[in-house]
C-alpha positions in Angstrom: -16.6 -7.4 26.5 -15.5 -6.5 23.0 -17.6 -7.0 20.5 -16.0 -9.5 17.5 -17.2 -9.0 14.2 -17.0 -11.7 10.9 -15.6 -10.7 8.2 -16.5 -6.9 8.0 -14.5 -6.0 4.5 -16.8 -8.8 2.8 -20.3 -7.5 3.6 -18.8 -3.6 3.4 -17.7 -4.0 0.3 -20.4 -5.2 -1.4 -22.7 -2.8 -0.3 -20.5 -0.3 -1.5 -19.6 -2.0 -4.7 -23.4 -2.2 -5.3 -24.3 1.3 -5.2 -21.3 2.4 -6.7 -21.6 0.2 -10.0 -18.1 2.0 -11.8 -15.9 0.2 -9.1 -14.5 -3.1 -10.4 -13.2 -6.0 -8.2 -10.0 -7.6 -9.0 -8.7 -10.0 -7.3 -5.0 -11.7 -7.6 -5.9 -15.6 -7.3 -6.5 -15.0 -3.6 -9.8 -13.7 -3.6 -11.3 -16.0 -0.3 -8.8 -15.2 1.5 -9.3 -11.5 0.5 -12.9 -12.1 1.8 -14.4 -11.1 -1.6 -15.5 -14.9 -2.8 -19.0 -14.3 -1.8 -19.1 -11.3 -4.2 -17.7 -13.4 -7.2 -20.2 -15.6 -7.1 -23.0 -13.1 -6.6 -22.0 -10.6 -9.3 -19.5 -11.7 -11.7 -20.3 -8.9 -14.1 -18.1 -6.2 -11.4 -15.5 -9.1 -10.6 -12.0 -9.3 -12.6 -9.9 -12.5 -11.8 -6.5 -11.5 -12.6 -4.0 -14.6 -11.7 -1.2 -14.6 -9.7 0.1 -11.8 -12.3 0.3 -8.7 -10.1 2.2 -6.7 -12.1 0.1 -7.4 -15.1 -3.0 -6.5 -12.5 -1.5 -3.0 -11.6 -1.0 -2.3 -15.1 -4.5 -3.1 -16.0 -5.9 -1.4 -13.3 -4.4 1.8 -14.2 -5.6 1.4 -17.7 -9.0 0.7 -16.1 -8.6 3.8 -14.0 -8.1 5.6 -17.2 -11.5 4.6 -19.0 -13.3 5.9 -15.8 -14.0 3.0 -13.3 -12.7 2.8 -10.0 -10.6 -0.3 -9.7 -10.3 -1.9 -6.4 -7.3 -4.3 -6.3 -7.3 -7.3 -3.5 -4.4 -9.2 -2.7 -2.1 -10.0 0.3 -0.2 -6.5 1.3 3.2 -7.9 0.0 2.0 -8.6 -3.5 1.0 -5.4 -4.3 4.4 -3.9 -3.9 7.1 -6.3 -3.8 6.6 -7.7 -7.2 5.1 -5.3 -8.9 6.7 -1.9 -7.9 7.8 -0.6 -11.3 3.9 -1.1 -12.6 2.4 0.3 -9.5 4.4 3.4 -9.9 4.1 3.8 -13.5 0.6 2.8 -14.1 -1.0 3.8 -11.2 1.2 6.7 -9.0 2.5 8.6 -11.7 -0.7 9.2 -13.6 -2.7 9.6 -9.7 -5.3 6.9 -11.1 -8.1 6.4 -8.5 -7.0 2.6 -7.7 -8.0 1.9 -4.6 -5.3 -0.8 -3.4 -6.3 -3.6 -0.8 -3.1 -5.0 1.1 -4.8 -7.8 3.5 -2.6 -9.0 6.4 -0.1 -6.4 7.0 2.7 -6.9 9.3 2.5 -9.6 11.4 -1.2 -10.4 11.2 -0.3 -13.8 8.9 1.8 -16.8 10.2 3.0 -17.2 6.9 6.5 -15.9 7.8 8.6 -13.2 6.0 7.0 -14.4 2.3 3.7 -13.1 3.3 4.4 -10.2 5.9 4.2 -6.9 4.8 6.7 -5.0 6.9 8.1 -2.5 5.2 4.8 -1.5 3.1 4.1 1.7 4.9 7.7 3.1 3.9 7.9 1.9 0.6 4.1 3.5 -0.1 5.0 6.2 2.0 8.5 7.0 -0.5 5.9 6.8 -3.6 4.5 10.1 -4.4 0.7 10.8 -5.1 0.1 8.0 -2.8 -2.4 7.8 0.2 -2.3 5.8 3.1 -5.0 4.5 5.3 -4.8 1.3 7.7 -7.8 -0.1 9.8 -7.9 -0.8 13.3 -11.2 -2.2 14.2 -14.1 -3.4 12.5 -16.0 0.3 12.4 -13.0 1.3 10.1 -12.8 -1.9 8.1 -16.8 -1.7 7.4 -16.0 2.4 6.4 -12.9 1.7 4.3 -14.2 1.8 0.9 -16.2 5.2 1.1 -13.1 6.5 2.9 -10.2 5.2 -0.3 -12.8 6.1 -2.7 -13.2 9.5 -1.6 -9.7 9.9 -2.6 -9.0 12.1 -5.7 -5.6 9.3 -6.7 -4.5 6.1 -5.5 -4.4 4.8 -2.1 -3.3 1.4 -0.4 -5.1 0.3 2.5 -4.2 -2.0 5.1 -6.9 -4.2 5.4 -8.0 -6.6 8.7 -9.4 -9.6 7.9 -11.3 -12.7 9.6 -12.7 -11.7 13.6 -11.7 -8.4 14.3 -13.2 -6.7 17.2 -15.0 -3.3 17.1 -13.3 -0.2 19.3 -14.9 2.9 17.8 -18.1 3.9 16.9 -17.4 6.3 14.5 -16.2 5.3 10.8 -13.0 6.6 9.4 -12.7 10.4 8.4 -9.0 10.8 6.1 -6.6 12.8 7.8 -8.2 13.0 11.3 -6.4 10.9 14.1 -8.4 9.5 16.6 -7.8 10.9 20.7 -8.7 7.7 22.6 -6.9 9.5 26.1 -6.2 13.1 27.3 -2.9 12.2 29.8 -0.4 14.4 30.5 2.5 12.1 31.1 3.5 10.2 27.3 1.9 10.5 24.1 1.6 6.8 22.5 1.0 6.9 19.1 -0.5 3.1 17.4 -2.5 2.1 14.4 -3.5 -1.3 13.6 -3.6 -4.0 15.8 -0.9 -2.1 18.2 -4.0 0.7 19.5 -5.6 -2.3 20.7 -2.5 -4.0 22.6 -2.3 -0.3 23.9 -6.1 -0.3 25.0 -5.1 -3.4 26.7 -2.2 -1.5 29.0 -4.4 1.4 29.6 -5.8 0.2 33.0 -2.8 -1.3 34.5 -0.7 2.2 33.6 -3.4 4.8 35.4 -3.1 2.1 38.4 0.8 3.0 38.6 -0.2 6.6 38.5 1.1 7.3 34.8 -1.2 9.4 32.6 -1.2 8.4 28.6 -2.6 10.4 26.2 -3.0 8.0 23.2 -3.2 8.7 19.8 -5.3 6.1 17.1 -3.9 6.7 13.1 -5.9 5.6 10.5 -4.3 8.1 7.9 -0.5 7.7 7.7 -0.6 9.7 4.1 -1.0 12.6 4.3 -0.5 12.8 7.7 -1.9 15.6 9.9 1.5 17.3 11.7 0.2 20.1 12.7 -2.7 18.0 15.3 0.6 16.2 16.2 2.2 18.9 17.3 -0.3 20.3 19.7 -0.7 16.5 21.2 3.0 16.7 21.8 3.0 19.9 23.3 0.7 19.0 25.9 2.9 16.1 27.5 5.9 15.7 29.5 8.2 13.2 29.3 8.1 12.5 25.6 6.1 10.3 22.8 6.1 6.6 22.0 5.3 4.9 19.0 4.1 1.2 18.7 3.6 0.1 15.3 3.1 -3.2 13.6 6.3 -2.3 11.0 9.3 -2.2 11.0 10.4 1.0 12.8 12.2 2.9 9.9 10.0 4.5 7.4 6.3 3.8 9.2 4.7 5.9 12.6 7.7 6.2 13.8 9.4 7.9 11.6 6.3 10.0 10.9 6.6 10.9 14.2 10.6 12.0 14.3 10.3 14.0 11.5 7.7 15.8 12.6 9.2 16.4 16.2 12.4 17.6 13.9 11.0 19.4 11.6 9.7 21.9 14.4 12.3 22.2 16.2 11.0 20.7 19.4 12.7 18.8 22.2 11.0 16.2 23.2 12.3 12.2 23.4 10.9 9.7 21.0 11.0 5.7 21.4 10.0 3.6 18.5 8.7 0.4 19.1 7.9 -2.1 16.4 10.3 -4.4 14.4 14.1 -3.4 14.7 15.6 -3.9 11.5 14.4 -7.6 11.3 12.2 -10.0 9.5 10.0 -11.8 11.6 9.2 -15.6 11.5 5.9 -17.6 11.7 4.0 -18.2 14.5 0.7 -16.9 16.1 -0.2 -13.1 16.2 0.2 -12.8 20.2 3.8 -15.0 19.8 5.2 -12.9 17.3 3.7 -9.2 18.9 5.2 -11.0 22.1 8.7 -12.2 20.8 9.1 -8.8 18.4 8.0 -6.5 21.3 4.8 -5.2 19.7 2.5 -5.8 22.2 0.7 -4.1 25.7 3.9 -5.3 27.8 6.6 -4.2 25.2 4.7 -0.8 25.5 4.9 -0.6 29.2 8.3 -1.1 29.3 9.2 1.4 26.2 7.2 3.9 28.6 9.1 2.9 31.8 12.6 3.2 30.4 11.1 6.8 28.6 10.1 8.1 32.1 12.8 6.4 34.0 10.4 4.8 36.7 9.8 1.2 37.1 5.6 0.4 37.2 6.3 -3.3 38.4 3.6 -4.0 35.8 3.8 -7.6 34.4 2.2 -9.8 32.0 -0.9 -10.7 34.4 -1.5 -7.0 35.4 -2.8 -6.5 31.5 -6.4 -7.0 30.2 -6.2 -10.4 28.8 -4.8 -11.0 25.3 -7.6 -11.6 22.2 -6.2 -15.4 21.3 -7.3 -16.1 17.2 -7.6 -19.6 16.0 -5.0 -20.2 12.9 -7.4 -22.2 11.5 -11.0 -20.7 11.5 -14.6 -20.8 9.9 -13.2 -17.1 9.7 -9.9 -17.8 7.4 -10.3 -19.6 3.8 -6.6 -20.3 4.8 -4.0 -20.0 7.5 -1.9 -17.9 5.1 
């Protein structure tokens, strides 16, 4: 049984922010759903309200950065890009301020719909130079975010899980080291996110159809470790598969065929995760369902990589993790 945790950024965060009394909390006008209400109220004198002005929030964050403190910026992943791209690259990338860079619900993690999704965050981030790139998967890395962006020497955007989120690992997040979850021999499957636990959930169903995975967690997409790819890639047969809460140009994916190109190996790559599309609203497990992001989407990716048919289906999977929309969890369904 997994265990589910409450809102893990909320209590981590304060504890760090506590003993660390140069970082600053800012917050966009969305700071319960953020999870950092709790530390407003309690200590107002390291909490920044900034309005639904990001631009004007990147700006003054990187001017905050300057004087010495450590800003950490909280808002929904899309608003700290979408809006405000020419101040986050000015104020912030350009000058490598240490703004540590919140994004909550990335991908399809919101039902909000294609206002609130970030899906193309990792790529645009990714294109910005000087910047890092971390994204939680479970509630150990959520609880050891903010040591790991602030050990950062320059800016990094984090993509943040909020609400229940259930603990996989033990161990808290070390930047630039991938996680090896299985040693298989068959297909490397490369996730981060949500997607290593819809891959966790194929896991048994896959060694019962004799097919040996050797499964890769990222928590670092920038700078990403290549060369610890390469040797995972080596050491399989048929070829890698990536499953990635994203669209799949510019995220793992791509990480992934560049890498695989850049050395000059042959091995066969399929990308799973949104194909050139937005996606609508509608519960987490609907839309990793109806998008083919989820446990039975990866099966069949690594069917049609290995040419084989598993005759896995739906009820062969360890059971999906169903979260209200509305919870005690959630300030909001958005």
């Amino acid at each position: 049984m997994v265990e589910m945790v409450t809102r893990p950024y909320a209590s981590a965060f304060e504890k760090y922010a506590l003993a660390n009394k140069d970082v600053v909390c800012m917050s966009a006008d969305l700071t319960s759903s953020c999870e950092i209400d709790g530390f407003r109220d309690r200590h107002p004198e390291q909490f920044m309200s900034m309005g639904m002005a990001e631009q004007n929030m990147m700006s003054f964050a990187g001017g905050l950065g300057l004087a010495g403190y450590r800003p950490f910026i909280h808002t929904f992943g899309v608003f700290t890009y979408r809006r405000p791209y020419d101040q986050l690259m000015a104020s912030i990338a350009y000058p490598r301020r240490k703004v540590r860079i919140m994004g909550f619900l990335p991908g399809v993690t919101t039902p909000g719909g294609m206002t609130h999704q970030a899906i193309e965050d990792i790529a645009i981030m990714r294109a910005m130079p000087n910047m890092s790139i971390l994204e939680t998967g479970d509630a150990t890395e959520v609880e050891s975010l903010c040591e790991a962006a602030d050990s950062i020497d320059g800016p990094v955007y984090c993509r943040v899980l909020r609400g229940s989120v259930p603990r996989l690992f033990d161990t808290p997040i070390k930047v630039g080291e991938m996680r090896e979850l299985s040693t298989g021999d068959d297909v490397l499957v490369v996730t981060a996110g949500i997607t290593t636990e819809e891959a966790l959930r194929a896991k048994a169903a896959l060694a019962g159809a004799g097919v040996s995975i050797r499964h890769l967690h990222l928590n670092t997409l920038k700078p990403f470790d290549s060369k610890r790819l390469l040797d995972h890639l080596q050491s399989v047969k048929h070829g890698v598969i990536t499953l990635e809460n994203h669209v799949i140009n510019g995220g793992i994916g791509s990480l992934v065929a560049e890498t695989i190109a850049e050395a000059g190996i042959e091995k066969k790559l399929v990308r799973l995760g949104l194909q050139d599309t937005y996606a609508h609203g509608g519960s987490r497990p609907y839309l990793m369902r109806y998008y083919g992001l989820d446990a039975l989407a990866l099966v069949r990716g690594i069917e049609g990589l290995m040419n084989i048919e598993t005759n896995i289906d739906a009820d062969d999977l360890d059971a999906v993790r169903v979260d209200a929309v509305h919870s005690s969890a959630k300030a909001e369904a958005l």
